[in-house]
C-alpha positions in Angstrom: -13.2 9.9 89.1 -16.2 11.5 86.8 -16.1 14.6 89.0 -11.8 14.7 88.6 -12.8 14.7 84.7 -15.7 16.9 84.5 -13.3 19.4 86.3 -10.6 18.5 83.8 -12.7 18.8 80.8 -12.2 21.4 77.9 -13.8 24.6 78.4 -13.6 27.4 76.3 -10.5 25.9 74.5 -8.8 25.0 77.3 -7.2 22.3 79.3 -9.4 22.8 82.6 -12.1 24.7 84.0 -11.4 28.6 84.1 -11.6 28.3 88.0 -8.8 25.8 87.8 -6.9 27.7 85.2 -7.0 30.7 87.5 -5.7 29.0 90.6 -3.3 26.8 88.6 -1.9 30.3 86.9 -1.2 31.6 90.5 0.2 28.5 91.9 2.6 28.4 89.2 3.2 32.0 89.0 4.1 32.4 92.9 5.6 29.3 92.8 8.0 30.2 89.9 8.4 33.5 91.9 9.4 31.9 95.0 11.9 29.6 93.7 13.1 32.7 91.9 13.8 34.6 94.8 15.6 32.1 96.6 18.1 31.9 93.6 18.5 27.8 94.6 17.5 27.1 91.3 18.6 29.0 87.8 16.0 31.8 87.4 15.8 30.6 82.9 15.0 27.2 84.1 12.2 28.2 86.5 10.7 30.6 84.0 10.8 27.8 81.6 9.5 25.2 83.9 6.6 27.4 84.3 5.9 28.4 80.7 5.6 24.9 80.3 3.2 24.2 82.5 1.2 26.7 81.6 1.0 25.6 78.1 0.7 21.7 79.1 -2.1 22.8 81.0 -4.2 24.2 78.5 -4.3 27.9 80.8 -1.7 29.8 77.4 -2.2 28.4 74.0 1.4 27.7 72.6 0.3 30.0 69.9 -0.3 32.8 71.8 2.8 32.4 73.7 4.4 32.8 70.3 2.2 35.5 68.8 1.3 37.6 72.0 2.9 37.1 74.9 6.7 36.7 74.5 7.6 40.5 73.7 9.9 39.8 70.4 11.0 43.2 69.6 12.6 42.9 73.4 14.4 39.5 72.8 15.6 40.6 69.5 16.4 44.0 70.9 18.6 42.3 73.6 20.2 40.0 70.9 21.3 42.8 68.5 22.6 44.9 71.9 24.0 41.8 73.2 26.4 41.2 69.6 27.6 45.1 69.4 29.0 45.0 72.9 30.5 41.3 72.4 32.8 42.8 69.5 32.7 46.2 70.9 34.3 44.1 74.0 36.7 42.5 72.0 38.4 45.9 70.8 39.3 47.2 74.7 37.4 50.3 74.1 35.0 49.9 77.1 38.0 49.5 79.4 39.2 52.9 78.0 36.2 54.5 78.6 36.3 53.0 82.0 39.6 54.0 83.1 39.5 57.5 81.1 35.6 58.2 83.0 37.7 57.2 86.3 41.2 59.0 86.1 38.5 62.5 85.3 37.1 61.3 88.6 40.5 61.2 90.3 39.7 57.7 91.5 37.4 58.7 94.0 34.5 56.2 94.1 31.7 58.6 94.9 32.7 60.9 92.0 32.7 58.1 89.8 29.0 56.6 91.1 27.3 60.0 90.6 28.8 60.6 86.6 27.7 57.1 85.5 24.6 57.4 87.4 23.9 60.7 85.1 25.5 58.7 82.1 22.9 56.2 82.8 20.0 58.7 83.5 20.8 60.5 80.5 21.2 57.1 78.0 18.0 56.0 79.4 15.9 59.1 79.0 16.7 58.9 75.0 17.7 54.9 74.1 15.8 51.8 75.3 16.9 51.1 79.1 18.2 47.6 78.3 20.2 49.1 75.6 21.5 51.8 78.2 22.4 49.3 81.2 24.3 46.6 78.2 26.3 49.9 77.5 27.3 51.1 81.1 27.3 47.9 83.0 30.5 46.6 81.3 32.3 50.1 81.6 31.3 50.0 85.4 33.0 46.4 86.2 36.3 47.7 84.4 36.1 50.6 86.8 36.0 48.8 89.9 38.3 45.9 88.7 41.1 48.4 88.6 40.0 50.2 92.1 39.5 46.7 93.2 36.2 47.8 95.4 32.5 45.7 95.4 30.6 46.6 91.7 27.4 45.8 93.6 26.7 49.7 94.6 27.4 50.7 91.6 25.4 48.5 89.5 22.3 48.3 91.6 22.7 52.4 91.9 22.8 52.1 87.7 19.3 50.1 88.0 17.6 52.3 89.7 18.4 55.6 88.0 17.8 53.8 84.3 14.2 53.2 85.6 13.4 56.1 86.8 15.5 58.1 83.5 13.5 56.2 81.2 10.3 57.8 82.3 11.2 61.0 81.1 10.5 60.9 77.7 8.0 59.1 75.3 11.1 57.1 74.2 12.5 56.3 77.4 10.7 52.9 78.5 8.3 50.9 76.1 5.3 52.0 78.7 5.8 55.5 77.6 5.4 54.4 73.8 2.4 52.4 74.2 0.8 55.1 76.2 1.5 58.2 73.9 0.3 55.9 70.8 -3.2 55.8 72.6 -3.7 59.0 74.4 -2.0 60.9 71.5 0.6 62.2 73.5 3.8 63.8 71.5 7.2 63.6 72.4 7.5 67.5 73.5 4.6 66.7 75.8 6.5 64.5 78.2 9.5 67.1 78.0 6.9 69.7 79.0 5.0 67.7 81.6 7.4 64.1 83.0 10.8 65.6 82.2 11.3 68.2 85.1 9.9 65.6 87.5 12.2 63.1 86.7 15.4 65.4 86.6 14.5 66.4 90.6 14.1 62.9 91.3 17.2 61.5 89.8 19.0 64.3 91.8 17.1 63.2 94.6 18.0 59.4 94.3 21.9 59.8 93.9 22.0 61.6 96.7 20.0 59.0 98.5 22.3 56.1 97.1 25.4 58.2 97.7 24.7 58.3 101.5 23.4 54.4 101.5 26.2 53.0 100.1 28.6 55.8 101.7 30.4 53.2 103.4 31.2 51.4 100.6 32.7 53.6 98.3 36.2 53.7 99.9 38.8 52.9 97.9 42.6 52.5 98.8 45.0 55.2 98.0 47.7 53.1 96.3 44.6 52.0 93.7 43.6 55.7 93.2 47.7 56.2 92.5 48.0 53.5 90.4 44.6 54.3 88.8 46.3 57.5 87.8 49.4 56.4 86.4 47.3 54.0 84.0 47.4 55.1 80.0 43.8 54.6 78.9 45.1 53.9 75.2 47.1 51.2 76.6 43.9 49.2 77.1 43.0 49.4 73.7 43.4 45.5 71.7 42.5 46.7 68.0 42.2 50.1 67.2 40.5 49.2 64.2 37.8 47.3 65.6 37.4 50.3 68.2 37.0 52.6 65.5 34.6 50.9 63.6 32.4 50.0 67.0 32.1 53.4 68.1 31.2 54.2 64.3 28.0 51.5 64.4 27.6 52.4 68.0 27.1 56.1 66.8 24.6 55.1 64.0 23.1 52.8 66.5 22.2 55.2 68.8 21.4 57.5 66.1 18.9 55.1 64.8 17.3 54.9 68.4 16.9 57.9 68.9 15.1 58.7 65.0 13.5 55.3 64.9 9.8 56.7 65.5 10.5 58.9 62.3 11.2 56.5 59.6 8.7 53.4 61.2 11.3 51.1 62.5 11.4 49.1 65.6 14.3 49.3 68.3 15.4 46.1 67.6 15.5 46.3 64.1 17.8 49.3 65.1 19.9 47.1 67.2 20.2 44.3 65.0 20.7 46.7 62.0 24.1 47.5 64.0 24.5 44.1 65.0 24.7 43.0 61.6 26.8 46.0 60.2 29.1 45.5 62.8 29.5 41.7 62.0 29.8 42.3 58.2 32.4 45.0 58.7 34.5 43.9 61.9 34.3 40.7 62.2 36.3 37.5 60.6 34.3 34.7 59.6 36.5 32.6 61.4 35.5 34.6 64.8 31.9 34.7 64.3 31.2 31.1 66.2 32.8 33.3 69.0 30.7 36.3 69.0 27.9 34.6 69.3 28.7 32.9 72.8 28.9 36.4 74.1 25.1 36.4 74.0 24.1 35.9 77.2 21.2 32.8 76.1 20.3 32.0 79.9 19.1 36.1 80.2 17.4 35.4 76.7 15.5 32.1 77.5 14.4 33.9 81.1 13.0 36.4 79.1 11.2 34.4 76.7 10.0 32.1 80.2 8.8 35.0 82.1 6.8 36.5 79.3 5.1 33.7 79.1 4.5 33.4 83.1 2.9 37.0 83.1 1.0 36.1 80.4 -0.9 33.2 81.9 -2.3 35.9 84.5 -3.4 37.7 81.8 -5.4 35.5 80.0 -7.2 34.2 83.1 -7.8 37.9 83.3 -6.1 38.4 87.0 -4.4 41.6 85.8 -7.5 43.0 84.1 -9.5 42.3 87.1 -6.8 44.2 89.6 -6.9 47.2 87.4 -10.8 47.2 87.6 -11.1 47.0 91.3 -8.6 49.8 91.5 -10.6 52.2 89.4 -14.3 50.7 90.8 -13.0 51.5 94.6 -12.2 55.1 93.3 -16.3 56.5 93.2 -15.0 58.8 90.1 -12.8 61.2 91.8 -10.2 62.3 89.9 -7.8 62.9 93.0 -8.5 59.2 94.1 -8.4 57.3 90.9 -5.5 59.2 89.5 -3.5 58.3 92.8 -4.8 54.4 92.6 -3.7 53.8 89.3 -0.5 56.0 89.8 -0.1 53.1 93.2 -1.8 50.5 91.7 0.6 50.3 89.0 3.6 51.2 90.5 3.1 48.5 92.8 2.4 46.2 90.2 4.6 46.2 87.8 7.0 45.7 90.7 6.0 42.1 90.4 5.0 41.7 86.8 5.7 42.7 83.7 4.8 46.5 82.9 4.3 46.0 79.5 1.2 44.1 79.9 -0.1 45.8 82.8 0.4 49.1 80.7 -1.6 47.0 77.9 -4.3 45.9 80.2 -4.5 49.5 81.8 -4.8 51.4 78.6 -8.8 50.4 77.6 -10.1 50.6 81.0 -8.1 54.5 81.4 -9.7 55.3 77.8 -13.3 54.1 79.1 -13.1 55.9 81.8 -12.9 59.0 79.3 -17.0 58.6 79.0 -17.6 59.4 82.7 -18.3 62.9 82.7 -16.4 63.6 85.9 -13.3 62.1 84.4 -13.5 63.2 80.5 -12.1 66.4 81.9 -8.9 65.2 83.1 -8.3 62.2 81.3 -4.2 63.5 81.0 -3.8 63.0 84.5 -4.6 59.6 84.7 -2.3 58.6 81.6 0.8 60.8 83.7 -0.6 59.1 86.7 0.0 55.6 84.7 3.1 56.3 82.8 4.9 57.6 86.3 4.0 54.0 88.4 4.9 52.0 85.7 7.9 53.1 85.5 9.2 54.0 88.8 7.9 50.8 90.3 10.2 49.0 88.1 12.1 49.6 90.8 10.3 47.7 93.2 12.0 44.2 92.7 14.6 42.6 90.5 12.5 41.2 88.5 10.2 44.1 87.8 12.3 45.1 84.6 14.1 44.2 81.9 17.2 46.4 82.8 16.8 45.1 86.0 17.6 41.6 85.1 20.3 42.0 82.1 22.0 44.3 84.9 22.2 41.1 87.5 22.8 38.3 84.7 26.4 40.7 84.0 26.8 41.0 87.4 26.2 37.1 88.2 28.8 36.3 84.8 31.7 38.5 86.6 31.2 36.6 89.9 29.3 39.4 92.0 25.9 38.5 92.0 23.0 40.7 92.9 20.7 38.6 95.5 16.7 39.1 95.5 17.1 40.1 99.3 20.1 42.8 99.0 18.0 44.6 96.5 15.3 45.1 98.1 16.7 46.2 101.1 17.4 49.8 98.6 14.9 49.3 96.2 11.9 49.4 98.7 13.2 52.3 100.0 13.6 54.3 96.8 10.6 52.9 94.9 8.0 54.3 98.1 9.9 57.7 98.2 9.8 58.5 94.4 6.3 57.1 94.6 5.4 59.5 97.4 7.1 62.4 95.3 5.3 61.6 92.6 2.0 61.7 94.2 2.7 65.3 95.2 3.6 65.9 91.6 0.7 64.6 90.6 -1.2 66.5 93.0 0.0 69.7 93.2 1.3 70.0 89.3 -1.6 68.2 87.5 -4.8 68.2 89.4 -4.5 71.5 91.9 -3.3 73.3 89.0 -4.5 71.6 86.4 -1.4 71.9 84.1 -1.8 68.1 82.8 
């Protein structure tokens, strides 16, 4: 019993020894994980099970959960996204988007995949991809409720490209932001250096996807008639309200895209237009309403899974895998650009990119001090920004976009499982991997244009 206590004792601040606190973070971690993938148990309640354990334990202090771990500007970003589309939803005017986007298409199915998987490259590239997928996911399940085919291909097709969009510009994915802050990259540099790549491999992708779900996207031809004969304006409940949505919506998105030049956050942006849309489209006597259109199980996941990926960091798991990745490497610029390009695209297939990107960003600047490094120090923060983002591909659970997208797709009755995404997102996350290592190769370290 002494020995059971002297294990158990405070150390450091914590709960139990920091041996114990490592194994009990990976228990929990994997265990969570499991239970996630198995989708027997609702994946908010697991990630707040195992926040909870985590604090009880001593291994996160619940002030840190608050202060450092759950990502805020995310959650309120989600919140103030969540609110436009409610009352945007409530006007009609994503099912005239739909069903105009569809009758340009002629109702054919593979058409319509390949222009809102541009949409969505496109959105991604210049608004926060969470924003992007709450924009196009709900104009996608109008589409296919009217051609009465699966949303599945679609959606998970809309997943992947948003991923791999986001990584073209500083904007793009919060990895990119945190990364040009430190290295001092501008905005015109990723256009210069990221954007090109990511255009061929978007082309690349839908092309893929269009021949993977080929099968899938056949639709009948009495649905492509009646498709056709449909008035989009007929779908519209309150012209009003659509108005002033697509007014907030354009200041919105305005606002994302100028954020970085008057200081504000993406979420304040979000629930800037939130808010505006409230005061000016909504009755007092409807508000109660609009805010059950938040999607609080998506939130509290969130909030839950911050946490989880948080405990690894402070028993420093994380900070130790990105070590041995660059200690393995011997200094050679082609090796350790290619382990941390690998490293974290592999990674942040299971965690969090966000702090994996936050964890990566002191040892990358360190290794700026090694004289056979300092030289090339660009490649490595290219090598960095391309695997976090593409391996956000690698599960669904490996981003945020990921995860809104299969909450939508679990609230209209077609969910996503673990097992059917991977089955394309292995797949595509190892072949834009293996295109970005020749990139990364060829463009930055043959030729030295990093």
């Amino acid at each position: 019993m002494g020995q059971i206590l002297a294990l158990m004792a405070p150390e450091n601040g914590g709960f139990l020894s920091h041996n114990l606190q490592v194994i009990a973070a990976v228990v929990i971690f994997l265990a969570c994980y499991a239970f996630i993938i198995s989708e027997k148990i609702n994946r908010s309640v697991i990630a707040m099970l195992g926040a909870f354990l985590l604090v009880a334990f001593g291994i996160v202090d619940l002030h840190a959960a608050y202060t450092e771990h759950i990502n805020w500007p995310t959650i309120f970003l989600l919140l103030g996204m969540m609110i436009l589309v409610g009352i945007a939803n409530k006007s009609g005017i994503f099912q005239y988007i739909a069903i105009w986007t569809a009758k340009s298409a002629n109702g054919d199915p593979v058409k319509i995949l390949i222009r809102l998987a541009l949409l969505t490259a496109v959105g991604s590239a210049f608004i926060d991809n969470v924003t992007t997928v709450l924009l196009i996911a709900p104009i996608t399940i109008a589409i296919v409720q009217v051609l009465r085919i699966s949303p599945i291909p679609f959606l998970i097709t809309e997943i992947l490209i948003c991923n791999i969009g986001g990584a073209a510009t500083l904007v793009g994915d919060p990895p990119n932001i945190m990364i040009g802050a430190a290295a001092g990259i501008s905005f015109n540099d990723f256009l210069l250096h990221i954007t090109p790549f990511i255009i061929v491999t978007t082309v690349i992708t839908i092309f893929f996807l269009k021949f993977y779900y080929r099968k899938s996207l056949q639709v009948d031809a009495q649905y492509k008639l009646t498709l056709q004969e449909i008035n989009p304006r007929d779908y519209i409940r309150d012209i009003v309200l659509a108005k002033k949505s697509i007014f907030v919506f354009g200041l919105t998105l305005v606002g994302f895209m100028t954020h970085q030049f008057f200081n504000l956050e993406p979420a304040v942006v979000a629930m800037g237009g939130a808010t505006l849309l409230m005061l000016i489209g909504v009755k007092e006597s409807d508000l109660e309403g609009i805010y059950h259109t938040v999607e609080w199980v998506t939130i509290f996941f969130f909030a839950g899974l911050f946490v989880l990926v948080g405990g690894l960091v402070d028993v420093g798991l994380i900070e130790k895998f990105a070590t041995y990745i660059i200690d393995i490497t011997g200094g050679s610029i082609t090796l350790t650009s290619l382990a941390i390009l690998w490293g974290a695209g592999i990674a942040s297939a299971f965690v969090d990119n966000i702090p994996l990107v936050a964890t990566m960003i002191p040892l990358i600047k360190d290794m700026g001090s090694q004289p056979e490094l300092a030289a090339h120090l660009a490649t490595l923060w290219w090598s960095l920004a391309l695997g976090a983002c593409l391996g956000g591909n690698g599960t669904l659970i490996a981003s945020s976009c990921n995860l809104v997208v299969a909450s939508i797709a679990v609230r209209e009755g077609h969910p996503i499982s673990f097992v059917e995404f991977l089955k394309i997102s292995i797949p595509v996350t190892l072949l834009t991997l293996v295109w970005a290592t020749l990139y990364v190769y060829i463009v930055f370290i043959k030729l030295g244009l990093a």
